[in-house]
C-alpha positions in Angstrom: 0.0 0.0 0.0 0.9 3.4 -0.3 -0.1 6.5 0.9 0.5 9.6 -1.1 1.2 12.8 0.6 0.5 16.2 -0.2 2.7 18.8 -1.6 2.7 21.4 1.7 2.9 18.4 3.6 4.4 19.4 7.1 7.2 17.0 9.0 4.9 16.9 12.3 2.1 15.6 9.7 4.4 13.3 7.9 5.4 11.9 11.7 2.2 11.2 13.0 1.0 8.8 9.7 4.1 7.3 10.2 3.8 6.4 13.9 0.3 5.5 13.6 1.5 2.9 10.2 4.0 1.9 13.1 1.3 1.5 16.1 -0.5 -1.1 13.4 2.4 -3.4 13.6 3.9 -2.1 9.4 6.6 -1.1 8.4 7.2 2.0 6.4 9.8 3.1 4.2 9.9 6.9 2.7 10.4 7.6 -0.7 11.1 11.7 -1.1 10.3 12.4 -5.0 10.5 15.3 -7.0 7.0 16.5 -6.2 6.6 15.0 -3.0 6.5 12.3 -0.8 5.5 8.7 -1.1 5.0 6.7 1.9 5.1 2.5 1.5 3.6 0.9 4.2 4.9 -3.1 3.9 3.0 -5.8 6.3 -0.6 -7.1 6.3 -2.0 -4.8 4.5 -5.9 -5.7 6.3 -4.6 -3.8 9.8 -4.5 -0.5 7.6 -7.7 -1.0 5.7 -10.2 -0.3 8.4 -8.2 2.7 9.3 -9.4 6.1 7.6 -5.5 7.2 6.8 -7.0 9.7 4.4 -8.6 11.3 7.1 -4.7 12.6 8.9 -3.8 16.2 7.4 -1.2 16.2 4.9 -2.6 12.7 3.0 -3.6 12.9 -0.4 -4.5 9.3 -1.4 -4.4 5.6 -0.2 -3.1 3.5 -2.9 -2.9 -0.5 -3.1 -0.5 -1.6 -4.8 -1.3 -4.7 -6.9 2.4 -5.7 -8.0 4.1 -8.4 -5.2 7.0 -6.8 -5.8 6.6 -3.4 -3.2 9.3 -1.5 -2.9 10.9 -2.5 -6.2 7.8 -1.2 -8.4 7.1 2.0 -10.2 4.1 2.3 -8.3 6.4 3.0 -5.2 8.5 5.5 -7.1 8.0 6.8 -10.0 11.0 8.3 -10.6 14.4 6.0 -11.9 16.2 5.6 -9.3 20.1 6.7 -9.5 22.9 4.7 -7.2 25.5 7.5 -6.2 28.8 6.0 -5.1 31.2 8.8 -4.7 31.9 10.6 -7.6 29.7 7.7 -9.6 26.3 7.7 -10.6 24.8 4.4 -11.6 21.0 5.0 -13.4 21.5 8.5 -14.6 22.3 9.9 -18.3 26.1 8.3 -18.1 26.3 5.0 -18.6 28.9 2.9 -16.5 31.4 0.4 -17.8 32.3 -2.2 -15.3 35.7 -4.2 -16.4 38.4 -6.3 -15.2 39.3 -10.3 -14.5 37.0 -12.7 -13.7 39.2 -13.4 -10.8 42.0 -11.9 -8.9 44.9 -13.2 -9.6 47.7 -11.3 -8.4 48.7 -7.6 -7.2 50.9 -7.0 -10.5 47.9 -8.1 -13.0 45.3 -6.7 -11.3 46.8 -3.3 -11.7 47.5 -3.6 -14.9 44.5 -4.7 -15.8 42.9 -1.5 -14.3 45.1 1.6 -15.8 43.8 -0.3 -19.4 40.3 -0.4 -18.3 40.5 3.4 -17.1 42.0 4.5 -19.7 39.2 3.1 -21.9 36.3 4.3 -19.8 35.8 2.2 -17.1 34.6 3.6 -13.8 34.7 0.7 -11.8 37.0 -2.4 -11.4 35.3 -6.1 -11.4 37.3 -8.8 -9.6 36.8 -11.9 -7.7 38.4 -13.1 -4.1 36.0 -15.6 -3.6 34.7 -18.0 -6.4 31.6 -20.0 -6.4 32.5 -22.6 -9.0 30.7 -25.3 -10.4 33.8 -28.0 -9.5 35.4 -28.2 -6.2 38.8 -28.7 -7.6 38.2 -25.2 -9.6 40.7 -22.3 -8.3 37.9 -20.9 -5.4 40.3 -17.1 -5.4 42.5 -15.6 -3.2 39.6 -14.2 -0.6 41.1 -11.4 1.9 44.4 -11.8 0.1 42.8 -10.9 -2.8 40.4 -7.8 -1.4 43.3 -6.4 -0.3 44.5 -6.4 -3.7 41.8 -5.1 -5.1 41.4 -2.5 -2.2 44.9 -1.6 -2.8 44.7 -1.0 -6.8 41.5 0.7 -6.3 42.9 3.2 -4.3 45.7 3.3 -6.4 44.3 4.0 -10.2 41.3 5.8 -8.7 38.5 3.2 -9.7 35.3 2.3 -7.8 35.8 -1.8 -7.0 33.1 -4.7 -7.3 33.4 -7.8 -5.7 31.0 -11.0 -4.8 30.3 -12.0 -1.7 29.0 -15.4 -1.4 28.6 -15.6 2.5 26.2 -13.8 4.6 29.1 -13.9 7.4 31.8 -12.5 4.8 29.4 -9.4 4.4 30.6 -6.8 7.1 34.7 -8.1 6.2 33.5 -6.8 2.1 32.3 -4.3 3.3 35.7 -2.6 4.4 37.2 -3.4 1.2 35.1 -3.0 -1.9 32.2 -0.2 -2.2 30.0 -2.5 -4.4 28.7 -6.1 -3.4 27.9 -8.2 -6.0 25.4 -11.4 -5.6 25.7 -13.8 -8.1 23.6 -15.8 -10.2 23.5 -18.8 -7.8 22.7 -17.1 -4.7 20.3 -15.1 -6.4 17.9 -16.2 -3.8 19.9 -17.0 -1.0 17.4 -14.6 1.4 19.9 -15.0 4.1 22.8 -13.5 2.1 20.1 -10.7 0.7 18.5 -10.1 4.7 22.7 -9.7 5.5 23.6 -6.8 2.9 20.2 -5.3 3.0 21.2 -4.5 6.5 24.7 -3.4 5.9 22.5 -0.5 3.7 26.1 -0.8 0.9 25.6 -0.6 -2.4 24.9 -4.5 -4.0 24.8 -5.4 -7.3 22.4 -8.4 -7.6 22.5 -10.7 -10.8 19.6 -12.9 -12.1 19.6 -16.1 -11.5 20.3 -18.9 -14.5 16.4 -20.1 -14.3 14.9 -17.5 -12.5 11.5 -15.3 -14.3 11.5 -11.4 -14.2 9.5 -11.6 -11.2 11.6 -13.7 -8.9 14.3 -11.4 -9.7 12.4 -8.5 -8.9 11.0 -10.4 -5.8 14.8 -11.5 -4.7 16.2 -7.4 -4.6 12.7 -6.9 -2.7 14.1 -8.9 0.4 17.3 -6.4 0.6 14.9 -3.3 -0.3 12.9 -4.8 2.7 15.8 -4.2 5.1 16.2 -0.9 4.4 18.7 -0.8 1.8 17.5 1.0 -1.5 21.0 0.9 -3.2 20.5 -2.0 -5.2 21.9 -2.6 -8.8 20.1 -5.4 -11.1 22.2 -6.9 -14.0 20.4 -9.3 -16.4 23.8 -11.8 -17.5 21.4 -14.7 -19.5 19.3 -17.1 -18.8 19.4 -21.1 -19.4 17.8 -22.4 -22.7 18.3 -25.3 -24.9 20.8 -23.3 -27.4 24.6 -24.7 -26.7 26.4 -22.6 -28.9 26.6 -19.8 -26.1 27.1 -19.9 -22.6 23.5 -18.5 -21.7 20.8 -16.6 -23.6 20.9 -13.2 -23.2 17.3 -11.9 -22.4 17.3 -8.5 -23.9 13.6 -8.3 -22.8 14.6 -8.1 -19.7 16.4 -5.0 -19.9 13.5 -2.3 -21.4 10.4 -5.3 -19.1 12.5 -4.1 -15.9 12.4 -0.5 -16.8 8.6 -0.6 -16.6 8.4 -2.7 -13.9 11.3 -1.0 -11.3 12.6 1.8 -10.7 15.9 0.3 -9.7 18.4 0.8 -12.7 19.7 -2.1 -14.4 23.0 -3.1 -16.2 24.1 -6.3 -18.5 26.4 -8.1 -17.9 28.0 -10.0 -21.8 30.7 -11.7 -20.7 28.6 -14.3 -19.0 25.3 -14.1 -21.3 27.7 -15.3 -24.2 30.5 -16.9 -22.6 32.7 -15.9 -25.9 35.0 -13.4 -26.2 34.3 -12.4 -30.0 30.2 -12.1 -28.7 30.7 -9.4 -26.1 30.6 -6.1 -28.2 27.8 -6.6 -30.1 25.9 -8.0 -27.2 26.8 -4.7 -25.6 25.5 -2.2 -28.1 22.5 -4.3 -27.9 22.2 -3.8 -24.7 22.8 0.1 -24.4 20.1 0.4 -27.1 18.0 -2.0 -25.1 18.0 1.3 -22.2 20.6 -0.5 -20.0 22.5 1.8 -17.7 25.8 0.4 -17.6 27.8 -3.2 -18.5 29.6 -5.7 -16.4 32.5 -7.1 -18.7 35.3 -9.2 -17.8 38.7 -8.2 -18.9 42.6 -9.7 -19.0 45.9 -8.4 -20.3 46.3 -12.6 -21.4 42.6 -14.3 -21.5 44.6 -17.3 -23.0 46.6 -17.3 -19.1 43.5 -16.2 -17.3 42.7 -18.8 -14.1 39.3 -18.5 -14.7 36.8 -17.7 -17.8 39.6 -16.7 -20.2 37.5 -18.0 -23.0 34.6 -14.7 -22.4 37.3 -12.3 -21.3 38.4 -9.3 -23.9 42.0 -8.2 -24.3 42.4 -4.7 -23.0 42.9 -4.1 -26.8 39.8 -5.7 -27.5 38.0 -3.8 -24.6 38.8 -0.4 -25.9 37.4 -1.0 -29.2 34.6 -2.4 -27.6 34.2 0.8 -25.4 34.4 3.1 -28.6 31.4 1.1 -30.5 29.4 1.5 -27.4 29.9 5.4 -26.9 28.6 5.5 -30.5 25.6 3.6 -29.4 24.9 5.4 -26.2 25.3 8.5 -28.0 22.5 7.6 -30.7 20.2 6.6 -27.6 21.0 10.6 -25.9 23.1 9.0 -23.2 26.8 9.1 -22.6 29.8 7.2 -21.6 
């Protein structure tokens, strides 16, 4: 449900709808738009029914809202909503590359890898200390070691990082070292994990999940809006089908479904929707023209060396092109790299 305030609304006003939401047993979270004020009141919504909320000064109108998806939905907010991470914007008219390995390696690579990606445009450096892989035997990352590395760097080149976490426990320890959590595509819907970061209130970027429908997506970043934590990032990186060739199906749907459905802004992620190197860039302009607000593409000074995914990674040759044909693309779509 949410309750739609007036324009001259006062705070004293705003206070007492909120405390009597509270007395009911809700929750409510605040959304402050360009107009005014949107309160979302989350909970049973039959406790608020029988109350006459359009009756306190300062309400304009009691709104259900239909979608199951609350805090995610338009109907919440309106507006798009832009993740601000320092000097970073992530939603806005600029649209933000994401590059670098798919896992850390080492201190010497890692910074190599990210005065390349800088220099082509990147704002912020991807990298892996802990890896969920499919086999045990798999190299798993360098975990702290490897933060520190990429904390290090970071600082360094002057890059925002990136970073999974896999571990609800691990979530505070990321939080010192990278300014963007990232939730993979299996623990999509690991609510624990999702409860955990909601709370730490960091910025998260959360990826869809191999099998998972527009809707469970948008119901998984609920859980961490639910905790209080609106800085959430969704990145569509392909789906499982019955085509072999690639790694996954891209589901450029996704991109312009999600900009109807949530306000949240959304980037793509090609390196793992095609899982081959020679795929990525014009995946990428596909996506920009699709309306996505940034990519997530894994890069390597030696793909053929990488530990891990060297057959989806671009060169940093390769990644520069790559970043030129985009900027063309963004540019035709009045947005800007």
């Amino acid at each position: 449900m949410i309750i739609v305030l007036k324009a001259n609304t006062t705070k004293e006003e705003k206070k007492r709808i909120i405390d009597k939401v509270h007395s009911l047993g809700l929750k409510t979270m605040v959304s402050e738009g360009v107009e005014r004020s949107i309160i979302g009141v989350i909970g049973e919504e039959d406790k608020i029914r029988l109350q006459p909320l359009e009756a306190f000064p300062g309400v304009e109108q009691v709104i259900p809202v239909l979608s199951p998806f609350k805090l995610v939905s338009r109907e919440f907010k309106p507006e798009n909503s832009n993740i601000k991470i320092k000097d970073v914007t992530i939603g806005g008219e600029t649209i933000v590359i994401m590059g670098g390995p798919c896992a850390i390696e080492n201190l010497e690579t890692l910074r190599e890898i990210a005065y390349n990606v800088k220099k082509a445009g990147a704002t912020v450096l991807r990298g892996g200390a802990f890896k969920p892989r499919t086999s045990p035997y798999s190299f798993q990352g360098l975990g702290v070691e490897g933060l520190k590395i990429m904390k290090q760097v970071c600082d360094e080149v002057g890059l925002l990082s990136i970073s999974e976490v896999i571990d609800p426990r691990d979530v505070e320890l990321m939080a010192d070292y990278v300014d963007i959590m990232q939730v993979g595509a299996r623990n999509m819907q690991n609510f624990n994990l999702l409860k955990e970061i909601g709370k730490a209130k960091r910025p998260v970027l959360l990826k869809r999940g191999m099998m998972a429908t527009i809707k469970e997506f948008l119901m998984s970043a609920e859980y961490i809006l639910n905790e209080g934590n609106f800085n959430v990032i969704l990145c569509e990186r392909g789906i499982r089908t019955f085509e072999t060739y690639t790694r996954n199906t891209l589901d450029i749907n996704a991109v312009p479904a999600i900009k109807i459905l949530s306000h949240l802004p959304i980037i793509v992620d090609p390196s793992h929707a095609t899982g081959k190197w020679d795929l990525v860039t014009p995946v990428s302009k596909a996506a920009i023209a699709a309306g996505a607000d940034g990519l997530l593409v894994e890069v390597h000074v030696h793909p053929e060396e990488a530990v891990s995914d060297g057959t989806q990674s671009l060169n940093t040759e390769n990644f520069e092109a790559m970043v030129k044909e985009v900027r063309a693309v963004a540019v035709a779509v009045q947005r800007k790299i």
